[in-house]
C-alpha positions as CSV (number, residue, x, y, z in Angstrom):
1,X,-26.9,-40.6,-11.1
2,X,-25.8,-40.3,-7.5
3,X,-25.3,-36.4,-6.1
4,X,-23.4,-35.5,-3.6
5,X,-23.3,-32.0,-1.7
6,X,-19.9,-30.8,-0.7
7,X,-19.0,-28.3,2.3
8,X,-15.8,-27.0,3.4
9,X,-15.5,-25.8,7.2
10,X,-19.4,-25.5,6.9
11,X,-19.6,-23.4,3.5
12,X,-20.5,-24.9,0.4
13,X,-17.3,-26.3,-1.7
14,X,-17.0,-24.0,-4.7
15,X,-13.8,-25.9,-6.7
16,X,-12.9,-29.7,-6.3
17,X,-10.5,-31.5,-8.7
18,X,-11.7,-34.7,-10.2
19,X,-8.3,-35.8,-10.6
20,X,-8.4,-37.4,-6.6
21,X,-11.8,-38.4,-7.0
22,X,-12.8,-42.5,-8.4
23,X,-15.9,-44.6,-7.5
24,X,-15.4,-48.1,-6.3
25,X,-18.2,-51.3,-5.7
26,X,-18.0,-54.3,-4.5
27,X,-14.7,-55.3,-2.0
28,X,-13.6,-51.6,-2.2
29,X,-12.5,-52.5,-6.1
30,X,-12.7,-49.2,-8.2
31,X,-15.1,-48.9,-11.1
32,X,-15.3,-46.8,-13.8
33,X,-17.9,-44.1,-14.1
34,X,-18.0,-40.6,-15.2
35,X,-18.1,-37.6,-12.8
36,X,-18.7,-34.1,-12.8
37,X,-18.4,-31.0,-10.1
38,X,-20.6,-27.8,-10.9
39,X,-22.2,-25.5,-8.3
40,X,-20.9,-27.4,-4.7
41,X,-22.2,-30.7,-6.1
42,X,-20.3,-34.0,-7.2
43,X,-22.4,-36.2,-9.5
44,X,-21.4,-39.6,-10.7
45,X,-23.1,-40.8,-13.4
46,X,-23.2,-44.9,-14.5
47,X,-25.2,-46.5,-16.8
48,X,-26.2,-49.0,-13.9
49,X,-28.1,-48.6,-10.3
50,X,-25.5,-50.7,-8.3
51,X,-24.0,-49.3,-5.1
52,X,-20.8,-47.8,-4.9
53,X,-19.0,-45.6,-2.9
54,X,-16.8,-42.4,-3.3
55,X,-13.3,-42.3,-2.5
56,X,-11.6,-38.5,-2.7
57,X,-8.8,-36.8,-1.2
58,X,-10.4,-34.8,2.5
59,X,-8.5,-32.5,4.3
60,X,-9.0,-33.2,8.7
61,X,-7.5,-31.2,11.2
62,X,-4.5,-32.8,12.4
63,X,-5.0,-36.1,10.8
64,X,-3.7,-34.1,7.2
65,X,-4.7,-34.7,4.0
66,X,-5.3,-37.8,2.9
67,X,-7.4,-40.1,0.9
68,X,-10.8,-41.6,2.5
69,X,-14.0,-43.0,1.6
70,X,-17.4,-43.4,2.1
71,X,-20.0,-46.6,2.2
72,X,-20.9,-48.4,-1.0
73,X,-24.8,-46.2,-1.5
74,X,-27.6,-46.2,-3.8
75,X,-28.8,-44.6,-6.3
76,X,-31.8,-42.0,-5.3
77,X,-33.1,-38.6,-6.2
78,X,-32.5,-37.1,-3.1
79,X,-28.5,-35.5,-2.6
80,X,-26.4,-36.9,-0.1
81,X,-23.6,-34.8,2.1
82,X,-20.4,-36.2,1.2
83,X,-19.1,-34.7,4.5
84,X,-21.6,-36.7,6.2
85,X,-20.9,-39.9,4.6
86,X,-17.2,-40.0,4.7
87,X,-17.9,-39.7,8.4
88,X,-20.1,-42.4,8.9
89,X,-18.0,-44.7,6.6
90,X,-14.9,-44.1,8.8
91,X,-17.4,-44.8,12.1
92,X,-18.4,-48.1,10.6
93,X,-14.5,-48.6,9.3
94,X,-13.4,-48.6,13.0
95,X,-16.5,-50.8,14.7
96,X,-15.7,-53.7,11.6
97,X,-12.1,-53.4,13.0
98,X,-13.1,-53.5,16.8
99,X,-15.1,-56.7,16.1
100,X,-12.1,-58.3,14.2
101,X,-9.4,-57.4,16.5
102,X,-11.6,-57.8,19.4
103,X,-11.3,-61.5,19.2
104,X,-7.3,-60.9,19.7
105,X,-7.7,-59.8,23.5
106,X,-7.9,-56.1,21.9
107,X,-9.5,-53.3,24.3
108,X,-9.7,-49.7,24.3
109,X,-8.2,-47.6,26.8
110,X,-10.2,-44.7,28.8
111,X,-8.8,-42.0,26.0
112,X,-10.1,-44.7,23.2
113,X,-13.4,-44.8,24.5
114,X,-13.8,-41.1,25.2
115,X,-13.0,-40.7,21.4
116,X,-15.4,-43.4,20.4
117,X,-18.5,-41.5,22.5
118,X,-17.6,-37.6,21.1
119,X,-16.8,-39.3,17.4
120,X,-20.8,-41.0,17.9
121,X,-22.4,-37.8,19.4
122,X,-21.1,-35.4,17.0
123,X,-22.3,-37.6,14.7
124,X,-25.8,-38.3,15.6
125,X,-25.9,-34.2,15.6
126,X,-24.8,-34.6,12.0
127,X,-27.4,-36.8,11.6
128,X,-30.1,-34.6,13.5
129,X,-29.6,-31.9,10.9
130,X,-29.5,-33.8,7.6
131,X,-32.1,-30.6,6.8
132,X,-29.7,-28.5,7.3
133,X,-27.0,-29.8,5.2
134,X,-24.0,-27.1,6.6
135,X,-24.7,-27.6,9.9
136,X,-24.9,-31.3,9.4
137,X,-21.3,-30.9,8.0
138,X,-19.7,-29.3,10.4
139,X,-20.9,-31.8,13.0
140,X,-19.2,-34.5,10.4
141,X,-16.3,-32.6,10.5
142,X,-15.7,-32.7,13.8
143,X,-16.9,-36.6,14.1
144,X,-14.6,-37.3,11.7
145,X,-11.4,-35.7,13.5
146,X,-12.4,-37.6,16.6
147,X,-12.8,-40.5,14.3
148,X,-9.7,-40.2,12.7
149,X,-7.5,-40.2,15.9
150,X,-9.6,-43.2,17.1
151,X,-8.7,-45.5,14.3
152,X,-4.9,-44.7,14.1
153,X,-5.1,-45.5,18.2
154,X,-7.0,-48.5,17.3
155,X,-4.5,-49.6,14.6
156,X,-1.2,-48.7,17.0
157,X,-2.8,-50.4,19.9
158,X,-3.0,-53.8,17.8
159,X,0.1,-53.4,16.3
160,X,1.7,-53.4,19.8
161,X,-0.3,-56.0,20.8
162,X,1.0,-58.3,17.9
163,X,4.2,-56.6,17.6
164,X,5.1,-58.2,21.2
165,X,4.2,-61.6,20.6
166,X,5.8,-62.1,17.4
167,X,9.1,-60.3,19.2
168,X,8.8,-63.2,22.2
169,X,8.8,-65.8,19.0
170,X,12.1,-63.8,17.5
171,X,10.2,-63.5,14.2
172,X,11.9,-60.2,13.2
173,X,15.2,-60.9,11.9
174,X,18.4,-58.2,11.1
175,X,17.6,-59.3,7.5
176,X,13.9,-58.3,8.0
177,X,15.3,-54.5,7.0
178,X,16.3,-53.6,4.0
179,X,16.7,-50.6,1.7
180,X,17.3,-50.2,-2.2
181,X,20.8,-49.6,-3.7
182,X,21.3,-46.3,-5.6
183,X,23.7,-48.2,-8.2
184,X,25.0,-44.3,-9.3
185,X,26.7,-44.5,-6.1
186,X,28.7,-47.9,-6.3
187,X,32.0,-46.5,-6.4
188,X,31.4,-43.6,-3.5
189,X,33.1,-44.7,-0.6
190,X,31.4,-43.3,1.9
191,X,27.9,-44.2,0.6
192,X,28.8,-47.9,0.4
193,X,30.1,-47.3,4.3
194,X,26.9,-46.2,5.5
195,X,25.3,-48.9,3.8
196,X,27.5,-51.9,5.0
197,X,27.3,-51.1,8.3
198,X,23.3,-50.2,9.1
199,X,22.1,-52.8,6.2
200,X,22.1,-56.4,5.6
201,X,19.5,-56.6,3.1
202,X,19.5,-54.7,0.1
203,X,17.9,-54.7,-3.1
204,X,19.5,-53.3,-6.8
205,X,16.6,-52.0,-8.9
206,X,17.3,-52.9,-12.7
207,X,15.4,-53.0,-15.9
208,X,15.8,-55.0,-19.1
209,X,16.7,-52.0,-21.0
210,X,19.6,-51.4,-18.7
211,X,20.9,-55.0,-19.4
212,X,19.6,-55.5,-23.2
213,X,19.9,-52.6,-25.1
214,X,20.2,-53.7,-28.0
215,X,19.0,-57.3,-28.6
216,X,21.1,-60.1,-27.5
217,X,24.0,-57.7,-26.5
218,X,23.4,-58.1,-22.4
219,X,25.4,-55.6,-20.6
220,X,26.0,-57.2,-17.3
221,X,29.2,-54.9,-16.0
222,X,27.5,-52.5,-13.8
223,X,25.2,-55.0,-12.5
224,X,28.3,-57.3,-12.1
225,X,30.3,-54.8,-10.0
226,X,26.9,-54.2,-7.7
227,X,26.6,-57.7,-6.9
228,X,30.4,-58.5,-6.1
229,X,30.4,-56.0,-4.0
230,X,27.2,-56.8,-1.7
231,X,28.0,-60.1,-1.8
232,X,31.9,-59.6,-0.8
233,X,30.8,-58.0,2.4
234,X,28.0,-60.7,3.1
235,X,25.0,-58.7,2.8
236,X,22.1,-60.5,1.5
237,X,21.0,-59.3,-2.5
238,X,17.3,-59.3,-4.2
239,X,17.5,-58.5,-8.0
240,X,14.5,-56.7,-9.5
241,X,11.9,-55.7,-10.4
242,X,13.3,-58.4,-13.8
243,X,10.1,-57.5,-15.8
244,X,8.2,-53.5,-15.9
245,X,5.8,-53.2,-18.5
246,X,6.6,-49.5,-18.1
247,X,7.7,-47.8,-21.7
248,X,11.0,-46.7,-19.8
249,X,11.8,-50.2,-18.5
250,X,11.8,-51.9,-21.6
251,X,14.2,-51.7,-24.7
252,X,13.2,-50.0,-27.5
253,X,14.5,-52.9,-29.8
254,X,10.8,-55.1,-28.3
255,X,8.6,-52.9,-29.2
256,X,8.8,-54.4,-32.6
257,X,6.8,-57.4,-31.2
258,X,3.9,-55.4,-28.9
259,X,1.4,-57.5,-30.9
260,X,3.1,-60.9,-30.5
261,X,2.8,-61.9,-27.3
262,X,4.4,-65.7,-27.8
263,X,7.5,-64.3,-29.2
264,X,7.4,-61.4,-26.0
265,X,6.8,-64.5,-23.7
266,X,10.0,-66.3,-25.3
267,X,11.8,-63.6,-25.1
268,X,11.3,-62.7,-21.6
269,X,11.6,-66.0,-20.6
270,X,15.4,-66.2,-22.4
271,X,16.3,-62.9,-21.0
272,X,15.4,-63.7,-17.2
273,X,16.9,-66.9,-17.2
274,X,20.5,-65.5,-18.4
275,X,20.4,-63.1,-15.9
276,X,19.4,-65.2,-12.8
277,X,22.0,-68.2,-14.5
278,X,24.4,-65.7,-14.2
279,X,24.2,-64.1,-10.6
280,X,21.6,-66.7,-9.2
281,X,24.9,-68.2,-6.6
282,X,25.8,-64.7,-5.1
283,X,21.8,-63.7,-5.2
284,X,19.1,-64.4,-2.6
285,X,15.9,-63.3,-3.9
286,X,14.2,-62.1,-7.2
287,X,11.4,-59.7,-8.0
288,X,10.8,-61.4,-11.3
289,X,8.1,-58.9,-12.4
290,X,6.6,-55.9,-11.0
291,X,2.8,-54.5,-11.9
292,X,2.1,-56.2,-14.6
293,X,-1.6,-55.9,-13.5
294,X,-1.6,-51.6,-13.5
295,X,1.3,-51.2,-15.8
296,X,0.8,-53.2,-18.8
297,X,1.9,-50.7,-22.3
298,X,1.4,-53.9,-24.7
299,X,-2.2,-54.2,-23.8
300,X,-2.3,-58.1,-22.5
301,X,-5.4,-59.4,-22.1
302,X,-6.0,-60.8,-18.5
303,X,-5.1,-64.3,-19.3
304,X,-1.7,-63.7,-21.2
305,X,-1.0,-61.4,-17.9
306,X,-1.2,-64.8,-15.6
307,X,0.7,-66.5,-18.3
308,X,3.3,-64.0,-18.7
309,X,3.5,-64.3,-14.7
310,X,4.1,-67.8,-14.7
311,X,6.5,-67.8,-17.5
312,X,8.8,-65.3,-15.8
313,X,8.9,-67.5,-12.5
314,X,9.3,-70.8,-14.1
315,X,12.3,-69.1,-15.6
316,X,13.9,-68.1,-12.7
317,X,13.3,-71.0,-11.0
318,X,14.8,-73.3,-13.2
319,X,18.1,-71.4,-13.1
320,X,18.9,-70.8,-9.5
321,X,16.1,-73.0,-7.4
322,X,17.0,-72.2,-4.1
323,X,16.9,-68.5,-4.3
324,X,13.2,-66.6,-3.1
325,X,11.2,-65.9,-6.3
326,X,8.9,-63.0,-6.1
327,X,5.9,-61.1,-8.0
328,X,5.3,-57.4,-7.3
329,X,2.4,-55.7,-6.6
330,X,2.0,-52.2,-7.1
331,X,-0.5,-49.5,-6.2
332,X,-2.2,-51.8,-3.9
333,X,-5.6,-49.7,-3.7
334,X,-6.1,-50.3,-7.3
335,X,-7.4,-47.0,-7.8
336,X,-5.7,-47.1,-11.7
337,X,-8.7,-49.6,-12.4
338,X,-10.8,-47.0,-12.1
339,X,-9.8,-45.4,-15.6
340,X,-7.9,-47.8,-17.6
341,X,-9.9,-50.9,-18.3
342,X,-7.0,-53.7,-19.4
343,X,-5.7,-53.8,-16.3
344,X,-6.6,-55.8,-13.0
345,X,-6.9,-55.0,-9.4
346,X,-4.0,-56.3,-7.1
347,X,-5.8,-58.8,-5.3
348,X,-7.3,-60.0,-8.2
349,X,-4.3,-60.1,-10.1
350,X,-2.5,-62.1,-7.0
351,X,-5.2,-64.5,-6.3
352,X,-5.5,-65.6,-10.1
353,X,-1.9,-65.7,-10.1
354,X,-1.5,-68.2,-6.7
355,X,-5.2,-70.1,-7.9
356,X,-2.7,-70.7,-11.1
357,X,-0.2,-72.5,-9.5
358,X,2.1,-70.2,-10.5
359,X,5.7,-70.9,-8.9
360,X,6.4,-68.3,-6.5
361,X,7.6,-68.0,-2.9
362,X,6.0,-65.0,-2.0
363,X,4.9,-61.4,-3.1
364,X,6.5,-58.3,-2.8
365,X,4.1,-55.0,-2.2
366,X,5.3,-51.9,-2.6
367,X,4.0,-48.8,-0.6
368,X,5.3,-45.4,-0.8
369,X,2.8,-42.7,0.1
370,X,3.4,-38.3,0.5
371,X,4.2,-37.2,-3.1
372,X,0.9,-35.5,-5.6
373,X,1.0,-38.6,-7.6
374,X,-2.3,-40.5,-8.2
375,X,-0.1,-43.9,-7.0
376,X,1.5,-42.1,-3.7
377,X,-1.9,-40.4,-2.4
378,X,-1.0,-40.6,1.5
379,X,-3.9,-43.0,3.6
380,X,-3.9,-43.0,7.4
381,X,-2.7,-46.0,9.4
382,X,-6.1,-47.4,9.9
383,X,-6.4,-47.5,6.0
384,X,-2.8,-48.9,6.0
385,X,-3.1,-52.3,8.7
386,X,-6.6,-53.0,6.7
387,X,-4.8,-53.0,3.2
388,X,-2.2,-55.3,4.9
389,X,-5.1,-57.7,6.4
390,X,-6.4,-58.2,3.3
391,X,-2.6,-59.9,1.8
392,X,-3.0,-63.0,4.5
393,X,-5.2,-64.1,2.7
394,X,-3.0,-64.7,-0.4
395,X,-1.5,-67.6,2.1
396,X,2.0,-66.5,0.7
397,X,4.6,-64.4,2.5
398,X,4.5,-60.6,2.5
399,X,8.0,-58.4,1.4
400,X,7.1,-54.4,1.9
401,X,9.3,-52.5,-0.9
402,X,9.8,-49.2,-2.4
403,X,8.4,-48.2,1.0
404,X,8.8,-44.4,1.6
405,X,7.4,-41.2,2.2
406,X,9.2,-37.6,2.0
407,X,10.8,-35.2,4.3
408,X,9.6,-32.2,2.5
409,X,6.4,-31.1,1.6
410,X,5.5,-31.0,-2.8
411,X,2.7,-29.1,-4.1
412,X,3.6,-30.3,-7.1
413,X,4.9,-33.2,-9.6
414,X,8.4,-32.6,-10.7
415,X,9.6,-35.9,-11.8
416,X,9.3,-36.4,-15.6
417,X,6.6,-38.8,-16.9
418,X,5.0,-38.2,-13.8
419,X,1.1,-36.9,-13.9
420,X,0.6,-34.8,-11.6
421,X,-2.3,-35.0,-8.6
422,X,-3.2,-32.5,-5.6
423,X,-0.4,-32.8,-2.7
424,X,-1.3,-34.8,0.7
425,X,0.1,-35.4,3.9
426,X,-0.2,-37.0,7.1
427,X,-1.3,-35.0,10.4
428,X,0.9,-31.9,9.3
429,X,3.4,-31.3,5.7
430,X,5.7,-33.5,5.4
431,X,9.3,-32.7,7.1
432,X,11.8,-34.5,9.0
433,X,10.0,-35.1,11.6
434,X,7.4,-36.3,10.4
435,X,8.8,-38.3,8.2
436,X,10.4,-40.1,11.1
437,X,6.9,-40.4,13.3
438,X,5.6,-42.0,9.9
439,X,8.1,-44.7,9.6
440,X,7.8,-45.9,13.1
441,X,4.4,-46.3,13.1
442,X,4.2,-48.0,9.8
443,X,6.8,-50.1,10.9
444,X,5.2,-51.3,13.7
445,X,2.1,-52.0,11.8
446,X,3.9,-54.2,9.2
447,X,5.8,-56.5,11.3
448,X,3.1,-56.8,13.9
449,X,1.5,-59.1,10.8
450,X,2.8,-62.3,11.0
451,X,3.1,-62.8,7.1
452,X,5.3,-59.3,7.2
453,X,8.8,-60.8,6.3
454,X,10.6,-57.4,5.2
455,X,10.5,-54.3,4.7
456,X,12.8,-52.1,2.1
457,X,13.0,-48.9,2.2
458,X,13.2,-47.4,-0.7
459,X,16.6,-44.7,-0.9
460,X,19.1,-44.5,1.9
461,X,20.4,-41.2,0.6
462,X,18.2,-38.5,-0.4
463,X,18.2,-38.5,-5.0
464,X,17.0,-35.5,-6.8
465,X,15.4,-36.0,-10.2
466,X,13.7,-38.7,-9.0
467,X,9.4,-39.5,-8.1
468,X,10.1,-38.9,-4.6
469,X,13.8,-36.6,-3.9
470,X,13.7,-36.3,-0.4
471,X,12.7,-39.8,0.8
472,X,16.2,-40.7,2.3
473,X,17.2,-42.0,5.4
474,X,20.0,-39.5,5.0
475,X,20.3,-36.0,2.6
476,X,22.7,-36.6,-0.3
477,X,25.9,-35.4,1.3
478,X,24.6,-38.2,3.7
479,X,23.7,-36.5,6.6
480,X,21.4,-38.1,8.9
481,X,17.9,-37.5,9.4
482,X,15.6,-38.5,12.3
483,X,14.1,-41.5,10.6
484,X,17.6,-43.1,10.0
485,X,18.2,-42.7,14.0
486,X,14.2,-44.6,13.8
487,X,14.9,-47.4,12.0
488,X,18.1,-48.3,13.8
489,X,16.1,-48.1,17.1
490,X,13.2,-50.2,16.1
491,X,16.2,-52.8,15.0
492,X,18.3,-52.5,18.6
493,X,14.6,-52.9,19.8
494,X,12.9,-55.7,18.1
495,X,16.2,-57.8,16.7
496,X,17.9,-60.3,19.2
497,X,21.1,-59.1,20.6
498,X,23.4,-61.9,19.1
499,X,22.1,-60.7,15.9
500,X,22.6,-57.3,16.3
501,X,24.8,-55.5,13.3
502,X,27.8,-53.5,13.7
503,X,26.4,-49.4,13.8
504,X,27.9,-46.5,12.3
């Protein structure tokens, strides 16, 4: 058993919910283990002595609330002070990163370097007082704000760095942004106007319950008058995600065969192929199937997941062969491995899948932070570049989707089938503003990555009812907020002139 004290602004932490807490080992891959809060102390308890590390949801001054870790540690009799090792984990976060970018002509300013030295003395107080735990948490504390600032500088100064080079190379394109269609609004005028004119890539989500509700009856009308219409005015169409192994994305009709997974296979494989047949000439690109490794209701085993995987993209191969063919990654931290045991972590999931030789021309990832969901908990652009780092080495191309965070602040889950988690933000509640700081930074940091091909955001126009209602670009009477005026600045900015789309 592992014990950890807690403090909050040096008093001892009286309530902390479980529900943003998970261990993780090895390659930051959560593990299951049991814990428990009683009394200002969080125990885990395993029925092995290997290391692992914490990872909970910490509240900084002016960094916000967001989700951080500390160092893989071992088992011993002694307590440790979570505020402590949070601190020292995001210290040794940011000198792993130095030493990486460092080999890319990376240096610190004056202000990085005067952050660096009160981050390191603040903590080597902390450290100085480990017998006083309190004190020695208040002296994290403030380390860790330093800290925190520190790494986001260090991310955003190689992000401009990169960003640059690949601009001198033209390697961001008009059709590297993208956002999703909100199909409900196909036949509202002014909707489709906004979109025509600031989008040339955009993606219709669909499901194979919306198109087979009933067994070999395919309903392709809505999806028909969708694609005519993007197509018609020559912007570039991705399909998907094709496959969800979420209850509410598949038809009730195959649940009759959870326990066959040959006849599921065939079935899938008949179903994608009359849909890409059918629109594969007016489409560009395909998300075939979408987290099969966290969402997986039929209970695969991890072989049948790979073989389901390769099924689905042999399938849309075969009927339109020019057109991108894409898996989807979701919940890229992984930290649903922590408490459901058949499914896989991401990277695992992609590497088996590319080791496979599965037929694919890249992988779609999907990040969307800001609402109290256990899948949206908010990390800080440090967190954020690393995650990205670690998809080169996949040696496939990289498409961002269902990227968004929210322009209003939720202290709690509304959206149905939703479970609900403790509300986070970045550097202060979400609003406007923020929202708009958020996407230019992120933005910078995705195509500053080489492998970075597009990004999608996820709603152009604020939707109520849904996980995240107020992730727009716009409000729904399609108003504009700041991150619209953003993202059309970072395209003037970064896209070549010739290229350059007609505005509204």
């Amino acid at each position: 058993m592992m014990r950890f004290k807690v403090f909050h602004q040096g008093q001892s932490t009286q309530t902390m919910s479980l529900k943003n807490v998970h261990m993780f080992g090895q390659d930051e891959i959560p593990v299951r283990g049991e814990l428990e809060f009683e009394q200002g102390e969080l125990r885990n308890i395993r029925h092995n002595d290997t290391a692992v590390g914490i990872s909970t949801l910490w509240e900084i001054e002016k960094a916000g609330k967001l989700l951080l870790q500390t160092t893989r540690l071992r088992v011993r009799e002694d307590f440790y002070n979570l505020n402590v090792e949070i601190a020292r984990a995001r210290l040794l976060r940011i000198s792993q990163k130095r030493e990486e970018w460092g080999l890319t002509d990376l240096t610190l300013g004056e202000s990085e370097l005067g952050l660096m030295d009160q981050a390191m003395d603040k903590f080597i107080k902390a450290l100085c007082h480990l017998d006083e735990p309190a004190k020695a948490s208040q002296f994290a504390d403030q380390s860790l704000r330093y800290s925190m600032e520190l790494g986001e500088a260090l991310a955003m100064s190689h992000a401009d760095l990169f960003l640059e080079r690949r601009k001198t190379t033209k390697g961001i394109k008009r059709h590297s942004f993208g956002c999703y269609l909100d199909t409900e609004r196909i036949t509202d005028i002014e909707y489709l106007k906004l979109l025509k004119q600031n989008f040339q890539f955009v993606t219709i989500p669909v499901s194979w319950k919306m198109i087979e509700p009933k067994e070999q009856e395919r309903q392709f009308e809505h999806l028909n008058a969708c694609v005519n219409w993007l197509s018609k005015n020559r912007i570039a169409v991705k399909i998907g995600p094709l496959l969800n192994f979420v209850p509410e994305c598949l038809p009730d009709w195959l649940f009759i065969w959870e326990n066959d997974f040959e006849q599921v296979r065939e079935m899938a494989y008949e179903y994608i192929s009359a849909v890409v047949e059918r629109f594969g000439k007016k489409v560009q690109a395909w998300d075939v199937i979408s987290g099969l490794h966290a969402n997986n209701c039929f209970k695969f085993s991890f072989d049948q997941i790979v073989e389901l995987s390769r099924s689905a993209t042999m399938a849309a191969k075969r009927a339109a062969a020019r057109s991108l063919v894409l898996i989807e990654l979701t919940e890229p931290w992984g930290e649903y491995y922590s408490r459901n045991p058949r499914t896989v972590p991401p990277l695992i999931y992609a590497d088996a899948v590319y080791q496979s030789g599965v037929q694919l021309d890249g992988f779609s990832v999907q990040m969307n932070f800001g609402c109290p969901y256990e899948s949206m908990r908010t990390r800080d652009l440090l967190e954020v570049s690393v995650m990205l780092d670690r998809f080169a080495n996949l040696g496939k191309p990289i498409h961002l989707s269902n990227v968004q965070v929210p322009s209003t602040f939720c202290e709690v889950s509304d959206a149905k089938g939703q479970e609900g988690s403790e509300a986070c933000y970045w550097r202060e509640k979400w609003n406007e503003e923020i929202q708009a700081r958020w996407l230019e930074s992120f933005y910078r940091i995705a195509f500053s990555k080489p492998f970075v091909e597009t990004i999608s955001w996820h709603d152009l126009a604020d939707r109520e009812g849904h996980v995240c209602n107020s992730s727009g670009l716009v409000n729904k009477n399609l108003e504009q907020k700041p991150a619209f005026e953003t993202l059309f600045r970072l395209k003037q900015d970064w896209v070549q002139a010739k290229e350059q789309p007609e505005r509204v």
